[in-house]
N, C-alpha and C positions, 0 to 999 in steps of 0.2 A: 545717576543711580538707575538699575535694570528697572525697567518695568517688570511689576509682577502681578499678576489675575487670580482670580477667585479659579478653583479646578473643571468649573463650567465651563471655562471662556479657554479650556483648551485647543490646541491647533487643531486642523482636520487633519483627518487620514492623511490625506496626499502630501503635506506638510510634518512629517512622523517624527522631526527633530525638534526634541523640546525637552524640557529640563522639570523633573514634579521633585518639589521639597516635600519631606514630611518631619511632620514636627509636635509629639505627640496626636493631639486630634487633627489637628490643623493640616490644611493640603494643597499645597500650593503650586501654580504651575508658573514659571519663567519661557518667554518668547526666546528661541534659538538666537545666540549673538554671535555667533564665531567656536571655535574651537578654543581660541585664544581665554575665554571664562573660566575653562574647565582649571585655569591654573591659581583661579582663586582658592584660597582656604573654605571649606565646609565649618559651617559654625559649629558650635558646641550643644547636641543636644538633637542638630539638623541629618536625618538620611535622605542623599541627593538622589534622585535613579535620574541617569541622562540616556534617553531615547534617540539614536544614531541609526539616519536610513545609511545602509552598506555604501552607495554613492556620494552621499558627503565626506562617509569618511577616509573611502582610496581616493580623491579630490582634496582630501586636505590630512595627510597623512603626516607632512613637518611638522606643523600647527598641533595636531593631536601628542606628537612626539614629546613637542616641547611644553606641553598644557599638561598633560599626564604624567611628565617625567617618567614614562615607562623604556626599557631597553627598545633598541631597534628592532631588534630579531622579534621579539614581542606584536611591534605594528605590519611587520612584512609579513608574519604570520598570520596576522586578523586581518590583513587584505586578500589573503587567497580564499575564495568563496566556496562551501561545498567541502569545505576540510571534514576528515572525521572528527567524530565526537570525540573530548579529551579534556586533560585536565592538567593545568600544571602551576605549581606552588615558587613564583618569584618571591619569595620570601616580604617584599614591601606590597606585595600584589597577588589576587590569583586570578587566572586567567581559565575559561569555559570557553569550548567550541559545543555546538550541538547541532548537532546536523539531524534534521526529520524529515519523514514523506511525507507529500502531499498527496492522495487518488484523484489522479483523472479521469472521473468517468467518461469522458470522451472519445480518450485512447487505452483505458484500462490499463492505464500503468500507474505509477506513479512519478512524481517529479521532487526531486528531493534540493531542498535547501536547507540552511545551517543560519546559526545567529550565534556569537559568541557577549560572552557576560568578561567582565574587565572589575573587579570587585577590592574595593580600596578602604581604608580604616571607616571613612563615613559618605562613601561613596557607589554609586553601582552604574555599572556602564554598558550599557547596551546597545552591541549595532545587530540592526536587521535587517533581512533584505527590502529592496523598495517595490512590494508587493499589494496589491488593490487591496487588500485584507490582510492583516496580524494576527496571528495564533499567540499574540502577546493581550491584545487591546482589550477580552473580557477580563481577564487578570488583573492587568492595569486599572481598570475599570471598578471590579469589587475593590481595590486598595486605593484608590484616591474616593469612594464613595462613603460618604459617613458611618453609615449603617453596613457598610460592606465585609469588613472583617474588624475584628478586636487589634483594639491598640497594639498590644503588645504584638500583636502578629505582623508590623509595620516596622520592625526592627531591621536591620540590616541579611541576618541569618535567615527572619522570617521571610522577606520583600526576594531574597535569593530564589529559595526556595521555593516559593509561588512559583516564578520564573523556570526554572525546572519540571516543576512538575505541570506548567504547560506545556513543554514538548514532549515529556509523556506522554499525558494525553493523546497530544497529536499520532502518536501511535495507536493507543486503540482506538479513536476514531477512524484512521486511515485502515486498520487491519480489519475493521467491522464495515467500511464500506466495501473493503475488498471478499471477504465475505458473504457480504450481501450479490455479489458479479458471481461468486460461484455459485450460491445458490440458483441463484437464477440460469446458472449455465449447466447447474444439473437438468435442470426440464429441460433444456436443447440435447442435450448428448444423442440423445437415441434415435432422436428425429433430423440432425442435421447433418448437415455436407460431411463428408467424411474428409475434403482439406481442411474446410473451415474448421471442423472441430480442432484437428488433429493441430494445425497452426495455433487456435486459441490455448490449446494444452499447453503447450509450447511454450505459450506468451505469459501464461497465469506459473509454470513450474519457475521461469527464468526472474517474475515479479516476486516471488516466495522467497526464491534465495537471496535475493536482491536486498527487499524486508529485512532476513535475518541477518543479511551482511552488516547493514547500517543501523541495527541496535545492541550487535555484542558490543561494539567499543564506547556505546554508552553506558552497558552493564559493567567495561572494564573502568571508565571514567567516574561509574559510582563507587567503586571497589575501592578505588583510588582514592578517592575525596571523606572515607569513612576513616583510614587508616592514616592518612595527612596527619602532619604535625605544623599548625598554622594558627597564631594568633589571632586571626582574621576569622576565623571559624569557628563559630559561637557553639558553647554544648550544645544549646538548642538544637543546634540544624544535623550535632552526632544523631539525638535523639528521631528526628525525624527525617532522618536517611534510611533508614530501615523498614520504612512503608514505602520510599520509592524505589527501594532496593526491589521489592516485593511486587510492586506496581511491574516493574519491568521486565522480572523475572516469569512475571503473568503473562505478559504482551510474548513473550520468548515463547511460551506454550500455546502460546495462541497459535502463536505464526507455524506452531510445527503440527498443530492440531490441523491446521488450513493445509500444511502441505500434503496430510495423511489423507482431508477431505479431498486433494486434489489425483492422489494416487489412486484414490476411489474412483474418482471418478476415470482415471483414464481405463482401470478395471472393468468398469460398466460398458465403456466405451468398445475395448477389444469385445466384452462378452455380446454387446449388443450387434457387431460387426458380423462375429463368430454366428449370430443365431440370424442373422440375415443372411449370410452366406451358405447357410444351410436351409434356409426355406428356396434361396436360388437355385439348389441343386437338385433341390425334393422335386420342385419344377420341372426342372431340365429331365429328372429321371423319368417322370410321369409321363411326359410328350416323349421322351424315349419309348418309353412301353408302349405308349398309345399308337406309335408308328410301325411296331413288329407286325400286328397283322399285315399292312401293306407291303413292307419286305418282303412277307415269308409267302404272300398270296401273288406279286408282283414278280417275286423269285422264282417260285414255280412254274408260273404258265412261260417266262421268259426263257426256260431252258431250252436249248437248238434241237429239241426230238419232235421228231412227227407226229408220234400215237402220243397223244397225252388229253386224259378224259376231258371231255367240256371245250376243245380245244375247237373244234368246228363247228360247234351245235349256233345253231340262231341267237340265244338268249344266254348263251355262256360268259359273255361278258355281265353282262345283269347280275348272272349269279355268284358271279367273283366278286361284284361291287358289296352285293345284298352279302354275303359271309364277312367281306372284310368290316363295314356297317356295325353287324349283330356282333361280331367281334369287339372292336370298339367298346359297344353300349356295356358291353358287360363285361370288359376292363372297370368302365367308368362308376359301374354300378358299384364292382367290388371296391374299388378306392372311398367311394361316397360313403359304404359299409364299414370298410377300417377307418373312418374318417381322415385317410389320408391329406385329405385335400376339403 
């Protein structure tokens, strides 16, 4: 007989395969025995969720085959990692990929991984990747905790649907830390390196499309899963598709709200360029002007004729200096006046 624990005496993190019964109140956790389990019958009354890190299970993919009794095409399918989001109705089964980002504030990108759900009369089967942290395990966590959500919410339809609408989540979290990188890289714009900037543009425009790549085909996978014809597919969860529908249709406006913040900003960017480039020039102009008396004083006495006034007198240089001087000062005086400068 399996040994089975109180929901306390769960595995840790780093051990992520494990089996939680639930059964009305009752919540029970199974130590991972094999794949070879998963071919016992689910009792009458019992919903199983089995918790699969992604390395056990392309490691023991016959086993799962023949434990599941699922098609082949099916297990070759949930071993390629990073698949798009999707949905598909084997009629004895349904099958979820869901692929989400993570932000790495590190490198300002994100890094995107997937978990697919395997969803059976009294069963739910979840592999995820073998990551230091689950964007499953608060979820898990309100649903085997007594006080954590209502019975009824422990259902098959409902236990799904938690599950979903954790990777959601995972969106607007990742869209809000992404977010939070532009704001902060609004205060750079005007003051920094004009590569740096312009590579950061770069990297935040190519991160946006990216974002919206990998959440339409879970908007189509929700489209999909509303309109199913599946025995498996409790009213309930018709019912409550159409706030993740909404959830996600949200996160879509987000992301395009974030691209228009980012088109702003490259706008600030050229104007701020534009208005440095033109105080460089205001510059350039003024030391132009400020330099004509010396041409036009330098130009003169330099012409190849004899008679030209001041040209032998003792102190004639003096007074070319002293003109060109008072010249100057009162360029400098008139620009100080227009407040050119």
């Amino acid at each position: 007989m399996e040994k089975q624990a109180a929901i306390g005496r769960r595995p840790s993190r780093a051990q992520v395969d494990e089996i939680i019964e639930f059964s009305g109140e009752d919540v029970l956790a199974r130590e991972w025995q094999g794949a070879e389990t998963l071919a016992e019958p689910v009792a009458e009354g019992v919903i199983q969720l089995v918790r699969i890190g992604f390395r056990t299970f392309y490691s023991q993919q016959n086993q799962f085959l023949q434990g599941l009794k699922v098609r082949e095409s099916t297990i070759m399918h949930l071993a390629v990692a990073n698949r798009r989001s999707l949905f598909k109705d084997s009629d004895d089964y349904l099958v979820f990929t869901l692929r989400y980002p993570l932000f790495d504030r590190s490198r300002n990108s994100f890094i995107i991984n997937s978990a697919s759900l395997l969803i059976f009369p009294r069963r739910i089967v979840l592999i995820e990747p073998n990551t230091p942290s689950s964007i499953f395990e608060t979820v898990i966590g309100e649903l085997t905790e007594p006080a954590g959500v209502p019975v009824r919410r422990r259902s098959l339809a409902g236990i799904a649907l938690h599950l979903i609408n954790a990777v959601v989540g995972v969106y607007s979290s990742s869209l809000e830390e992404f977010g939070n990188v532009l704001n902060h890289f609004e205060e750079e714009v005007i003051g920094s390196n004009g590569r740096k900037v312009l590579a950061m543009m770069a990297l935040v425009r190519r991160q946006n499309i990216f974002l919206q790549q990998t959440i339409l085909p879970l908007k189509e996978m929700t489209f999909e899963l509303q309109h199913a014809d599946s025995t498996l597919i409790d009213p309930e969860l018709y019912s409550c598709l159409h706030s993740v529908s909404e959830h996600i249709l949200q996160i879509i406006d987000s992301a395009g709200m974030l691209s228009q913040i980012n088109a702003g900003l490259i706008d600030i960017y050229s104007s701020a360029q534009a208005n440095r480039m033109n105080d460089i020039m205001r510059l350039l102009t003024i030391f132009s002007v400020l330099a004509i008396p010396l041409t036009v004083v330098s130009g003169f006495y330099g012409m190849n004729f004899v008679h030209i006034p001041g040209l032998h007198r003792q102190y004639g240089v003096l007074w070319a200096l002293g003109a060109m001087v008072v010249w100057i000062i009162g360029l400098i005086w008139y620009f100080r006046r227009k407040k050119l400068f």
